[in-house]
BAVEX-936499 format. One record per residue: residue number from 1; x, y negated, z negated of N, C-alpha, C in turn. Coordinates in steps of 0.05 Angstrom, whole numbers, plus 5000, padded with zeros to 4 digits. Atoms other than C-alpha are relative to their C-alpha. Layout:
BEGIN
(NUM; (X; Y; Z); (X; Y; Z); (X; Y; Z)) ...
This chain:
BEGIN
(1; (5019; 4981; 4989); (2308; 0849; 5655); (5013; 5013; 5024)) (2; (4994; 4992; 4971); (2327; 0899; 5704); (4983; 5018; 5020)) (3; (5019; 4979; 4980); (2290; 0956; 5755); (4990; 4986; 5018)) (4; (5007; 5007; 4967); (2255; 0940; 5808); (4990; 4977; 5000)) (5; (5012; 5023; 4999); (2230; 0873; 5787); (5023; 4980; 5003)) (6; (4987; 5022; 5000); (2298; 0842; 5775); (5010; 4988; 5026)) (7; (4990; 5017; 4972); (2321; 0818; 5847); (4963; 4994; 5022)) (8; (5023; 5006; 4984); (2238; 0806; 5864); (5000; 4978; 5000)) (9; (4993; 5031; 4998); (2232; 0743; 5896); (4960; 4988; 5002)) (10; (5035; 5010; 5011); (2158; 0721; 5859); (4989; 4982; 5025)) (11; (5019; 5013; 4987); (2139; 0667; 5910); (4984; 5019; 5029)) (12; (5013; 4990; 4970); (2138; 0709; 5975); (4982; 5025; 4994)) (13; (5028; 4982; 5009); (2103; 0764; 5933); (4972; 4995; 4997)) (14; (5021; 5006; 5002); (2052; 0724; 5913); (4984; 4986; 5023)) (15; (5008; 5008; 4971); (2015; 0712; 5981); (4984; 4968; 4998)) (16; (5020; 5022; 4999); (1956; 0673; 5950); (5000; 4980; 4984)) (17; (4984; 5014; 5016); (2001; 0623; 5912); (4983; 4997; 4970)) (18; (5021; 5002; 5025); (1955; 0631; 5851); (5016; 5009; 4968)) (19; (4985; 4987; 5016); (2020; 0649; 5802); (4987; 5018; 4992)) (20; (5008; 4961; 5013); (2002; 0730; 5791); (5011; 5006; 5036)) (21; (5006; 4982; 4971); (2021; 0784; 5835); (4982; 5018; 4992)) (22; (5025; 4979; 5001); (1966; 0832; 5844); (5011; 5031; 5016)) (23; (4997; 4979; 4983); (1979; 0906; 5866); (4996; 4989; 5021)) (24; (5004; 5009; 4974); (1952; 0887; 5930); (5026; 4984; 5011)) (25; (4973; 5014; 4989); (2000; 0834; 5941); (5023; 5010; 4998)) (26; (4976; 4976; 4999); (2058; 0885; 5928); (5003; 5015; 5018)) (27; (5009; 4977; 4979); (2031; 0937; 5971); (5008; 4981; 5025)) (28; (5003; 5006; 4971); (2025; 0887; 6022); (5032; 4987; 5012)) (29; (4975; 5013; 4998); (2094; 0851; 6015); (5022; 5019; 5004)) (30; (4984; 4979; 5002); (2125; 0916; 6013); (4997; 5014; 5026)) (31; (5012; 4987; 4969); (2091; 0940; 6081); (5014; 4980; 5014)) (32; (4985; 5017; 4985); (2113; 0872; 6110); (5034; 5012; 5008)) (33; (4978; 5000; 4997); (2179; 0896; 6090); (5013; 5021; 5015)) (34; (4997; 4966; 4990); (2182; 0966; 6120); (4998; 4990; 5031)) (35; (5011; 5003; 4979); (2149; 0934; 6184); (5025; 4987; 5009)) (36; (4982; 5014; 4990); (2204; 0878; 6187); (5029; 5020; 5004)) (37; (4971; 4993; 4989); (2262; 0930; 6181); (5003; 5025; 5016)) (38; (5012; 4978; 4983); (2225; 0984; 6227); (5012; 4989; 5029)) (39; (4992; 5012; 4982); (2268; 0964; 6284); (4994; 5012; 5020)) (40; (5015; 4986; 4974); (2239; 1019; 6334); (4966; 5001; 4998)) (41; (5022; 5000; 5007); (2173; 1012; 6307); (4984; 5024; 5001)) (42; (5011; 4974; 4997); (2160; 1084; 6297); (4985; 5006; 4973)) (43; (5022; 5000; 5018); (2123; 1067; 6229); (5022; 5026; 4974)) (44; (4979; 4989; 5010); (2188; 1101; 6190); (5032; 4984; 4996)) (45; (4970; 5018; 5013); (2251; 1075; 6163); (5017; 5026; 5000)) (46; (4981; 4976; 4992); (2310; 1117; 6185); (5025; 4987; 4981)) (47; (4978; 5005; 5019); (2384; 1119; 6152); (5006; 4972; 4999)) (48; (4985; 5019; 4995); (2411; 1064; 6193); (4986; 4972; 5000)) (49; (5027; 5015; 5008); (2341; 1018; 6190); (5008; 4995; 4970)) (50; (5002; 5006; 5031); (2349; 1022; 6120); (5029; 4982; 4984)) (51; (4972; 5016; 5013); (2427; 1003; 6109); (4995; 4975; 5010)) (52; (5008; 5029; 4987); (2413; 0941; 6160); (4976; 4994; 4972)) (53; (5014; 5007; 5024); (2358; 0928; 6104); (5014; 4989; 4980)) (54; (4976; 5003; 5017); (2410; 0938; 6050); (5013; 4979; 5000)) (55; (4985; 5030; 4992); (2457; 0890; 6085); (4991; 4975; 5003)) (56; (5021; 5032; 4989); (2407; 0835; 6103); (5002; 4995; 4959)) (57; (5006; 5009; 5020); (2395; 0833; 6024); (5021; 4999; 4988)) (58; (4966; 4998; 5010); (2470; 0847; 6004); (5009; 4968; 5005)) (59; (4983; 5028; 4980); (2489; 0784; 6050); (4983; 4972; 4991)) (60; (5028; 5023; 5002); (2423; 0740; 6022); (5016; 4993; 4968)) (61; (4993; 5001; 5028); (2452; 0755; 5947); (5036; 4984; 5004)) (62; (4977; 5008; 5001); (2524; 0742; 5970); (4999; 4968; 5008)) (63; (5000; 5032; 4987); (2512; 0676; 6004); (4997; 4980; 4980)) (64; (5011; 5011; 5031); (2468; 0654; 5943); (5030; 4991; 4987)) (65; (4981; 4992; 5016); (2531; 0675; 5900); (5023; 4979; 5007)) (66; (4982; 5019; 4996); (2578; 0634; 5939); (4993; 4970; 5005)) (67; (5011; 5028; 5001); (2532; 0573; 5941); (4999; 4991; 4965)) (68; (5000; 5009; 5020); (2529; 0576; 5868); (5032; 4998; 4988)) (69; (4976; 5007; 5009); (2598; 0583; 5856); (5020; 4978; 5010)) (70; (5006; 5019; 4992); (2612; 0528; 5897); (4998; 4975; 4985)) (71; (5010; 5017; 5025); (2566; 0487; 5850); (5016; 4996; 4981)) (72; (4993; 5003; 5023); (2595; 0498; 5794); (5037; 4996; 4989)) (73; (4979; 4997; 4999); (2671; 0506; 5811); (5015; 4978; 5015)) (74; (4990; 5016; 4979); (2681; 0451; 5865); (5008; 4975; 4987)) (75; (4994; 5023; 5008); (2711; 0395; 5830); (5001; 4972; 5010)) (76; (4990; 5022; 4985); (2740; 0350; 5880); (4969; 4993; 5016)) (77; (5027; 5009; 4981); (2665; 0354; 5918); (5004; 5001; 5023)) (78; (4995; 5000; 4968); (2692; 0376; 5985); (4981; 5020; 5008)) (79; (5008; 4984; 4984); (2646; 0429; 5991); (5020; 5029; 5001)) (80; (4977; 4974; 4988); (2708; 0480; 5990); (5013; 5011; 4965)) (81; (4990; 4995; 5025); (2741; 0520; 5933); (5034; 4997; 5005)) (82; (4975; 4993; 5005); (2811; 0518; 5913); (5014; 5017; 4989)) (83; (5000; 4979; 5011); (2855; 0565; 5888); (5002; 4984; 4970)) (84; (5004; 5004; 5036); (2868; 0521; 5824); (4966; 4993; 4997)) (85; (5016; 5011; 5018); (2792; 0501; 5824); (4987; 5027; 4990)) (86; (5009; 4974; 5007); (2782; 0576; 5818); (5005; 5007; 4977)) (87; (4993; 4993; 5035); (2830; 0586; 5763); (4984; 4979; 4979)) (88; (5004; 5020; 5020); (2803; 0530; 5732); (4963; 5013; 4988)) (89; (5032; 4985; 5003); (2732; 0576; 5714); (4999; 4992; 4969)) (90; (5007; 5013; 5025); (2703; 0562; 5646); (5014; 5028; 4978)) (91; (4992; 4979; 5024); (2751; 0588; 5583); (5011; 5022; 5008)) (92; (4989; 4969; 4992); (2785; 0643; 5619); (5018; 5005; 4982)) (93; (4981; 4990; 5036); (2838; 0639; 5551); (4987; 5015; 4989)) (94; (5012; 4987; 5023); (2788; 0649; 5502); (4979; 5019; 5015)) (95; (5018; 4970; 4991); (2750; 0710; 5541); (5024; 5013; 4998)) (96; (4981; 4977; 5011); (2808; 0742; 5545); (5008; 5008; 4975)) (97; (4996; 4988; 5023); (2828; 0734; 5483); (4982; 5008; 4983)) (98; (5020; 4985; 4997); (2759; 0754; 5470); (5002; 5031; 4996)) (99; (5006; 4982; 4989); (2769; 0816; 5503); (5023; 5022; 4985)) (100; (4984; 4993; 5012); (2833; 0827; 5479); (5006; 5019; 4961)) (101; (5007; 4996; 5032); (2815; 0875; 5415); (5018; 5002; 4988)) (102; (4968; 4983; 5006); (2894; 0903; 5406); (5017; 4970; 4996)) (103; (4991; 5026; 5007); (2918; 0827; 5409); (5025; 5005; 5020)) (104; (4978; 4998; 4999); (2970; 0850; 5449); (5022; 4994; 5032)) (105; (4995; 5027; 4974); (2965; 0800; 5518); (4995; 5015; 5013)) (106; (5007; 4988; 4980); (2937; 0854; 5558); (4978; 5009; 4999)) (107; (5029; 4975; 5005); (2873; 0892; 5570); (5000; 5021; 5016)) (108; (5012; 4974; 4995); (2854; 0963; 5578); (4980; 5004; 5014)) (109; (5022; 4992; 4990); (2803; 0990; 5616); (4975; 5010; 4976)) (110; (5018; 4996; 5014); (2771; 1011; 5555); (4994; 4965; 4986)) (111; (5012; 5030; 5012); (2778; 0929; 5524); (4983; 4987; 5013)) (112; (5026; 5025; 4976); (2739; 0905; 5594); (4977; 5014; 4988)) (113; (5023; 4991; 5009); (2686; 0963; 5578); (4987; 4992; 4978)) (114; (5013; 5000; 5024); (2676; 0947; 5508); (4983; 4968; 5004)) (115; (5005; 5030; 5005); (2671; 0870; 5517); (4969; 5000; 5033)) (116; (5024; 5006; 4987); (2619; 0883; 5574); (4984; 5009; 4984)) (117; (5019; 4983; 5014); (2583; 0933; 5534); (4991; 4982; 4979)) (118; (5003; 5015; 5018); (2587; 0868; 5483); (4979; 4982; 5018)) (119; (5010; 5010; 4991); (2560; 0825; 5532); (4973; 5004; 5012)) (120; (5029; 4995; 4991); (2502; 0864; 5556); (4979; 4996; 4981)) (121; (5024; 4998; 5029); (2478; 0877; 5483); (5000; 4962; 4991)) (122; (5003; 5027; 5007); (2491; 0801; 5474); (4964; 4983; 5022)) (123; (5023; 5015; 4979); (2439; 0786; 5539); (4973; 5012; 4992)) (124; (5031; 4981; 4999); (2389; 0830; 5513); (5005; 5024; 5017)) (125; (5003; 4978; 4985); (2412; 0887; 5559); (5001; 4986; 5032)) (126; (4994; 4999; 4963); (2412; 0849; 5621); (5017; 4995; 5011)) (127; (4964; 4999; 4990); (2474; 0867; 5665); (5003; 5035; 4995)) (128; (4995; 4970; 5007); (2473; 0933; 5625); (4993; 5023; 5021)) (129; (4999; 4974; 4985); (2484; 0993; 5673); (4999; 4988; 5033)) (130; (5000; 5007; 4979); (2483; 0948; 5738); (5031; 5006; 5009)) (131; (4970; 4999; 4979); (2567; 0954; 5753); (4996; 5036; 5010)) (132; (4988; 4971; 4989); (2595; 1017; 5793); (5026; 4996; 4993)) (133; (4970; 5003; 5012); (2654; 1029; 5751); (5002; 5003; 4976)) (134; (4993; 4999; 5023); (2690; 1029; 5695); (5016; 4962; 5001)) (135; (4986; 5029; 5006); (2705; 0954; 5686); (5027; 4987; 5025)) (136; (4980; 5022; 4973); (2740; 0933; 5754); (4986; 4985; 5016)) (137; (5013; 5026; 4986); (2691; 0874; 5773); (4979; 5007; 5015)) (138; (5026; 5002; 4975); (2632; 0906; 5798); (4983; 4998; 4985)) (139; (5043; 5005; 5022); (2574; 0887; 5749); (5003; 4991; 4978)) (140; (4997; 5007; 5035); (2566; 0872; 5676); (5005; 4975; 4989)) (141; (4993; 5026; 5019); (2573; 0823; 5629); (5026; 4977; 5005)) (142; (4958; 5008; 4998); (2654; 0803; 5634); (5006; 5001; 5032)) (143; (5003; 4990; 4972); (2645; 0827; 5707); (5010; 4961; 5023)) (144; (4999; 5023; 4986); (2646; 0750; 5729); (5029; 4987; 5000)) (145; (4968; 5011; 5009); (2717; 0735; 5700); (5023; 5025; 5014)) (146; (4981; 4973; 4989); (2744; 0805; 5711); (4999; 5011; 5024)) (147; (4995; 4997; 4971); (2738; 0804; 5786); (4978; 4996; 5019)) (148; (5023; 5009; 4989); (2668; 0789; 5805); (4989; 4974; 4999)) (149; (5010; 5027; 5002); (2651; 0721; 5825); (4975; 4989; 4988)) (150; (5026; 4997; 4996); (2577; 0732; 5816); (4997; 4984; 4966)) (151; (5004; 5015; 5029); (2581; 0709; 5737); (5013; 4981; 4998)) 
């Protein structure tokens, strides 16, 4: 799923813990949010109000991102990554060779696109149209192997 629902964070929407959000509770979670990043309190959100916004939630997603990779990559249990526990990511052979449609130990900018464009239609679409790019690690499906930690 993506638009404006996919990075909503359901609990703090829902005020009156009753699992549903209600217009209301949107409206109001959404005012909260204007209010909290209204830093002169002039009842307006200006350029630079708004990027600080941006960033606060950029930095909330990245943190996340490196707490989960963390999880799942940390072998030894120190808490810390390595560079081999990095390489050591799940199957990075067989995605490539995956990806690899030409067979011919390299990829294209068009073999990353296709194999995300595989990957999105594999999720159901979700991932689909989130990178900025043409397949150099900013979004998508393959996006996690091909330079984006986030998958």
């Amino acid at each position: 799923m993506g638009g404006p629902l996919a990075a909503l964070d359901f609990a703090a929407v829902d005020a009156d813990k009753d699992g549903k959000i209600t217009p209301a509770e949107m409206d109001a979670f959404r005012d909260a949010e204007v209010t909290a990043a209204d830093a002169d309190k002039d009842g307006k959100l200006s350029a630079a109000e708004l990027a600080v916004m941006a960033a606060k939630r950029i930095e909330a997603r990245a943190t996340d991102m490196a707490a989960r990779m963390i999880e799942r990559h940390d072998a030894d249990g120190d808490g810390l990554l390595t560079a081999a526990e990095l390489a050591a990511r799940p199957a990075p052979d067989r995605l490539f060779g995956m990806a690899d449609s030409d067979g011919d130990g390299a990829l294209s900018e068009a073999e990353i696109e296709a194999a995300q464009a595989e990957m999105a239609e594999m999720r159901g679409g979700r991932g689909h149209g989130r990178g900025h790019g043409h397949g150099h690690g900013h979004g998508g499906g393959w996006g996690g192997w091909f330079g984006d930690a986030a998958e």
